[in-house]
N, C-alpha and C positions, 0 to 999 in steps of 0.2 A: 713376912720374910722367911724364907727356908733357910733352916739350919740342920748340920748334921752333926748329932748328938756324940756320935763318936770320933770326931775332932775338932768340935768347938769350934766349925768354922761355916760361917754364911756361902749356902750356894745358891750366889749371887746370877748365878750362870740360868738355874728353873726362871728367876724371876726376870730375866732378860730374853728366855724366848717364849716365854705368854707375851711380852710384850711386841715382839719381833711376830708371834700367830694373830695378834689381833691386828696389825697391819693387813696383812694378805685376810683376815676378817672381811676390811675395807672395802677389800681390791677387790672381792669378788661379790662383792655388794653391789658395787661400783658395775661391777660387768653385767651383772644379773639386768641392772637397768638397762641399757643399754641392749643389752641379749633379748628384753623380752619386750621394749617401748619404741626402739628406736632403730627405722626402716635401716639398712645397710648393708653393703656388698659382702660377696665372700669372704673374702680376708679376713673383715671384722668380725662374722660372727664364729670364723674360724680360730681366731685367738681371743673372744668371749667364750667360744666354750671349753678351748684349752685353760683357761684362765677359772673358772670355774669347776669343772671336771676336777683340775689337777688340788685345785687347795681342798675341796671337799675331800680329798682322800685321808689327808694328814692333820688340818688343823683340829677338830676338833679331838678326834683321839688324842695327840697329844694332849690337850689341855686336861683331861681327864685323867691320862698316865699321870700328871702334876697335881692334881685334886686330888688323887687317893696316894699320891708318894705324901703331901701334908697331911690328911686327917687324921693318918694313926698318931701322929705328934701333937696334933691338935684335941683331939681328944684324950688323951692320956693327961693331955697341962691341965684342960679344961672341964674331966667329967663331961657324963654323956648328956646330963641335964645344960651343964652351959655352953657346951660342946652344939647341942640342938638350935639351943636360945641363940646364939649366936651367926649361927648360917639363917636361921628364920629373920633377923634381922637384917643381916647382911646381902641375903640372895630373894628370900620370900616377898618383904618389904618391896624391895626395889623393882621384884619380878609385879608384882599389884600395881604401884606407882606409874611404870610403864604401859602398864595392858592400859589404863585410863586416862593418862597424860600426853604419854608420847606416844603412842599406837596410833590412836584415831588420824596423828595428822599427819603423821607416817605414810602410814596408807592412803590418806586423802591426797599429798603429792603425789606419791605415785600414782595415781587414779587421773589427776590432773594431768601429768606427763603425757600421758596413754591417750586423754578427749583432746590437748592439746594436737600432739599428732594426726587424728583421725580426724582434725578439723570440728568436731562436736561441742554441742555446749557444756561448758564444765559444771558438773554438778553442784549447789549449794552448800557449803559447808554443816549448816545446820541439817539438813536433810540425811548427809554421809555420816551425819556423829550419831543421826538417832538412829540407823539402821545398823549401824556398829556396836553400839549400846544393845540395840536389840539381839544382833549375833551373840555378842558377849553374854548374856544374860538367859540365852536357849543354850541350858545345859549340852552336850552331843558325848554322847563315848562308842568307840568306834574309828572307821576308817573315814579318813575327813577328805569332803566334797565340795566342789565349789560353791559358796553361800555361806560358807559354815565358817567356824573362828580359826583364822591360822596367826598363831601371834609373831610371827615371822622370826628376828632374831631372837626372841626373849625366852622361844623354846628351850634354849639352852640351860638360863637359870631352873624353869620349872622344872628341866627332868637330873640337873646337878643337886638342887633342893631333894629332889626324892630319892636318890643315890645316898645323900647324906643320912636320910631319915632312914631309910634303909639298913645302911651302915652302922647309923646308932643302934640298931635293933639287933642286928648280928653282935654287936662289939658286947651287947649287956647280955644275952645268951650265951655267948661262947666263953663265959670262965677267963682260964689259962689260957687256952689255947691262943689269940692274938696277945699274950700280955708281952710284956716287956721283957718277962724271963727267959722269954722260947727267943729273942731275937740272937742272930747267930750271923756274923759275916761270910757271906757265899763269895766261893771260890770262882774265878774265872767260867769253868767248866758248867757250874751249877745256872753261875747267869746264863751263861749262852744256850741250854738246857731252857732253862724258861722263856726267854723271848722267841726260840724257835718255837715253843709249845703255844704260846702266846697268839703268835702269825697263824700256826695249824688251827687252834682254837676258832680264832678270828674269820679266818676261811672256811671254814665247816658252819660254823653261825650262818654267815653270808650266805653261803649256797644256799644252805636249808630254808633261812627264811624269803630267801630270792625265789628260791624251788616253790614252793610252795605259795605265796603270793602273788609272784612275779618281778622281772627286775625294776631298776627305774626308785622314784621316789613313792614312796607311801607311805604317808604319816599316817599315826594314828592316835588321838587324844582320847584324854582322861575324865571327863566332866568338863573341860574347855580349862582343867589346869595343868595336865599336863598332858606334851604334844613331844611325840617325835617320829622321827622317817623308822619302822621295822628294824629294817637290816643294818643301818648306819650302829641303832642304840645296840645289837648285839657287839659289833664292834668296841661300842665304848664302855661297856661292862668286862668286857676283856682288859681293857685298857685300865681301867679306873680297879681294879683286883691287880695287875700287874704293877702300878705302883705302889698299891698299900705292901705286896712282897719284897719291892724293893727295898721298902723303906724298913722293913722288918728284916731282911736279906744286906743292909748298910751296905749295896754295891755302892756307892760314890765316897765311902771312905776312905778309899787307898787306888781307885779306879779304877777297881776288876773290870768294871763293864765294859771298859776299851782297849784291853788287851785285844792286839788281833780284829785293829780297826782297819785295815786296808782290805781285807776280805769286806767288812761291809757295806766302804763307799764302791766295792767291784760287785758287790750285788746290790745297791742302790743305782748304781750307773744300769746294769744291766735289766732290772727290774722296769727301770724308766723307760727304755727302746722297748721295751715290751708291754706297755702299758701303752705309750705313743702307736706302736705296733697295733693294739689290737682295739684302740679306742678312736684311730680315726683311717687306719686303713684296711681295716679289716669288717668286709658287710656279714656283723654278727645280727642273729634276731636273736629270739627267746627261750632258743632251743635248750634243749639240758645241758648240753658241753658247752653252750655259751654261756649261760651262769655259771660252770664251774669252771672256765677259763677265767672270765672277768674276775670271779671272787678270791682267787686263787692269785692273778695278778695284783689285784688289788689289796689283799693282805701282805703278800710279800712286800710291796710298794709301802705301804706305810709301817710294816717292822721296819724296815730299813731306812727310812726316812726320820723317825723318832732317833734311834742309833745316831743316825748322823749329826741333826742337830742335837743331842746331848754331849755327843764328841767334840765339835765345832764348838760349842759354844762353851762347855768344860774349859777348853783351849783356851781360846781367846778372846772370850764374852765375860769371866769371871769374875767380874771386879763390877763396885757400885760407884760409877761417877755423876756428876751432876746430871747431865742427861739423860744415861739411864737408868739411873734412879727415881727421877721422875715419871721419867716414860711407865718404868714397873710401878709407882706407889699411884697413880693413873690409869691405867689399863682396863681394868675392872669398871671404871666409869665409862671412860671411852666407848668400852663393849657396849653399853647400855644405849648410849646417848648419839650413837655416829648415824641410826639408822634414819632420826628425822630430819639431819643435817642434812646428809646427803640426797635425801629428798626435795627437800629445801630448794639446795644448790643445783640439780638436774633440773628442776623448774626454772629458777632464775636465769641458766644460761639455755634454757631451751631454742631460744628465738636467736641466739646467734647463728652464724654461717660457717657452721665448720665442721669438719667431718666426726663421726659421731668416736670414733677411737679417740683424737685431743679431745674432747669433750666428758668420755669417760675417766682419760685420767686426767683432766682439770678437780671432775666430784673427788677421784680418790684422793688428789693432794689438800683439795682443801678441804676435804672434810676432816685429813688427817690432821692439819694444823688447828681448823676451828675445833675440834672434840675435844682436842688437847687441850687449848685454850678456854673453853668453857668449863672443861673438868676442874683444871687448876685455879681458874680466878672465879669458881662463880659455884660449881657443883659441891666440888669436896668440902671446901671452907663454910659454904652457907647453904647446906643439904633443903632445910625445913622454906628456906627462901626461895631458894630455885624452884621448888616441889609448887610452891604458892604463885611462882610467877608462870607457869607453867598452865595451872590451873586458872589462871584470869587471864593472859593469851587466850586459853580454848575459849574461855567465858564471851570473851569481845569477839573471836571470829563466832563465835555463833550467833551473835545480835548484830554486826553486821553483813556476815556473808551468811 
């Protein structure tokens, strides 16, 4: 739970939009199926890929602006020795548990979804887990190809675990300089000085590594432990530095950060027409001005985005009620666990008759209730149980399918 040291008060507000990002998580999990399995009209794939497009811009930066606004506090409680121990437990652990548990049949629904469609024989389960195994188990470092390990959402924990590990390594080199004695309350002026510098940052990465690679998605993994898209993780090293300042900077003790909020939802509104602007009506290719258009909308679009919800939900999100106190002391599981759900559930309702958008948001609703509900009654309380029934599930579809 975030708290801020300089007025002894819970901001209950951080832990209510990680929980509010891991929804749209969901939604565009949810579309992704649908976007890449399931035949349908215009329309549909026109609001999959708005649906898509648009969360990948904001959600994960945010979550990382929130991951480095706690670890300067968390490590300071903790030392860097239990400061480590503890994300390795917390993120590493569960990032293992996944690659082996819930990955294989992740991907095997989805797989299934795809031969279903195409009328095909659905491949054998045993078959899909040893060739998964196999991927897993051929090292790769480099730019990742089809055949090769993509651990789909779990990339997240691998490359937050190495930001941490990272972090610790800076925090024990650098002396004074992050200590607690240097922290100093920034003035209005100074915040707004840094998230503009933040966005430039953010935009100058983007291009360069867009320029230079090309635009579009490209991952690139670490021995098959850690895996991220290029240009997204320059993005989120911006991010995940802008709130360790924050949090050394105490913008949310007296609420400099939102001084002079109506200018940012009038460049978050305008940001958005420009973005909608030039990502579905405007025929860009590859060229150099169109990486530095895109990159340039796209970093304005998510400074301004993060601003908003921090302001929003400052407002009127602030407070721990049964709900969403649950929802936030959840979320983190959720993240983990939604991906073989939904899998699950797009198989299940494959064979009904109905158009592939209710269908999409069928998986998003229920996967949102069942993640919740598995987290709460069955994940958090008995972690080592789950982990074991998880593990004899795989065991019996492999002896009989």
């Amino acid at each position: 739970m975030g708290t801020d040291k300089s007025t002894s008060k819970r901001l209950y507000y951080l832990d209510n939009i990680r929980s509010f990002v891991i929804f749209f998580v969901i939604l565009q999990h949810a579309a992704l199926i649908y976007a890449r399995y399931d035949g349908t009209q215009n329309i549909s794939q026109t609001i999959y890929r708005f649906i898509i497009g648009f969360t990948d811009i904001f959600m994960m930066p945010m979550l990382f602006f929130i991951a480095g606004y706690f670890a300067l506090a968390s490590i300071r409680k903790q030392g860097p020795q239990k400061f480590l121990r503890s994300k390795f437990l917390r993120i590493w652990i569960p990032w293992l548990k996944g690659l082996f548990l819930l990955l294989p049949l992740s991907v095997y629904f989805l797989d299934m979804l795809k031969q279903l469609r195409a009328g095909s024989e659905v491949m054998a389960f045993g078959d899909h887990f040893m060739n998964f195994m196999a991927i897993i188990f051929t090292p790769h470092t480099g730019f990742v190809k089809a055949g090769q390990l993509s651990p789909r959402h779990l990339w997240f924990l691998s490359v937050l675990f190495a930001f941490f590990v990272l972090f610790t390594l800076l925090y024990v080199l650098s002396g004074k300089i992050i200590s607690k004695q240097h922290d100093k309350e920034h003035s209005s002026s100074k915040i707004i000085i840094a998230l503009i510098t933040a966005g430039v940052l953010s935009a100058v990465f983007y291009f360069m590594v867009s320029f230079a690679i090309g635009w579009g998605y490209k991952p690139v993994s670490i021995f098959n432990i850690v895996y991220s898209d290029c240009a997204r993780t320059s993005s989120y090293v911006v991010y995940f530095i802008l709130g360790l300042y924050a949090f050394k900077g105490k913008w949310f003790s007296a609420g400099n950060m939102f001084h002079g909020a109506k200018y940012w939802y009038m460049a978050s509104f305008a940001s958005f027409a420009l973005y909608l602007f030039t990502d579905f009506y405007l025929e860009l290719g590859n060229s150099t001005e169109t990486i530095l258009i895109r990159s340039l909308v796209r970093a304005t679009l998510v400074l301004c985005l993060i601003v908003l919800m921090l302001d929003i939900f400052s407002k009127y999100f602030n407070t721990r009620k049964a709900i969403s106190g649950t929802m936030a002391d959840n979320s983190y599981t959720v993240y983990i666990i939604h991906y073989v759900l939904h899998g699950a559930i797009a198989v299940l309702i494959s064979f009904l008759p109905a158009p592939s958008l209710i269908k999409m948001s069928a998986v998003f609703l229920l996967t949102c209730v069942l993640s919740y509900g598995v987290s709460i009654f069955a994940v958090r309380p008995h972690p080592r149980l789950s982990a074991l029934f998880m593990a004899v599930l795989t065991g019996i579809l492999l002896i009989v399918f």
